[in-house]
N, C-alpha and C positions, 0 to 999 in steps of 0.2 A: 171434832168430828162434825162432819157438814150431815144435814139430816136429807132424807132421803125421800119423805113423803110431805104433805102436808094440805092445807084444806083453805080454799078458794070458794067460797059459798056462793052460785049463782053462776059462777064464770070459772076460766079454766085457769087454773096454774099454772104456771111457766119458771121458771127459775133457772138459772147455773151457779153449779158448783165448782169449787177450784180442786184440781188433785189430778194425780198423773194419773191411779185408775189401777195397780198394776200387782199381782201376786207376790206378797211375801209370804216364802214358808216355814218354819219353824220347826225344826226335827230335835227332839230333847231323852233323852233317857233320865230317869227319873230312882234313887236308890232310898232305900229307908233314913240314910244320915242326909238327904237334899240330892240336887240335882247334879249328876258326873259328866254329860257329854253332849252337848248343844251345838247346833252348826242352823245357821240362816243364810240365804239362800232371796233371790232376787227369780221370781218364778214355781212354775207347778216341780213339785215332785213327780219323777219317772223310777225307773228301776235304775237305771245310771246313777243318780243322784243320790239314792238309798244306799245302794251299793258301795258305795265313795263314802259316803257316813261311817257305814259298819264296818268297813277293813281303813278306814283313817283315821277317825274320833273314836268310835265306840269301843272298837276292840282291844286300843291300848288301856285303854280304861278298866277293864273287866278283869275281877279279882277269880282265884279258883271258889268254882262253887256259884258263882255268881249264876243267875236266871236271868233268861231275855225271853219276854212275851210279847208276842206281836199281835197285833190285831186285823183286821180284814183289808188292808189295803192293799190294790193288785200289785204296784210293786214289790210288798211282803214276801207274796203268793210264788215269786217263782223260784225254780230250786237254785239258781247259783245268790239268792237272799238268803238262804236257809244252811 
């Protein structure tokens, strides 16, 4: 990990770092026996993206009975997520 700050006493810092710079996102469900249904992703999360998770990954995955909790993110929030 290239660090991001650091301390030049008297004068200015200047530095480059190497690295393309660029969003990985990590979408995982999580069950009490470990983790069932993970998809990564090159970029931000939309409601497309989420979408495509939960009727490709997640849903074959889910037993009867099973509980899915979401949390506040706007893609969550709209109804064809729900």
């Amino acid at each position: 990990m290239t660090r991001l700050r650091g301390g030049a006493v008297g004068q200015r810092l200047v530095a480059s770092c190497p690295g393309h710079w660029q969003t990985t996102t990590m979408i995982s469900s999580v069950r009490v026996d470990g983790s069932s249904a993970c998809l990564t992703i090159e970029g931000p999360t939309d409601t497309a993206v989420f979408q495509a998770y939960v009727g490709e990954v997640l849903v074959p995955t889910l037993c009867p009975g099973d509980l899915v909790v979401l949390d506040n993110l706007g893609a969550h929030k709209k109804s064809d997520s729900r």
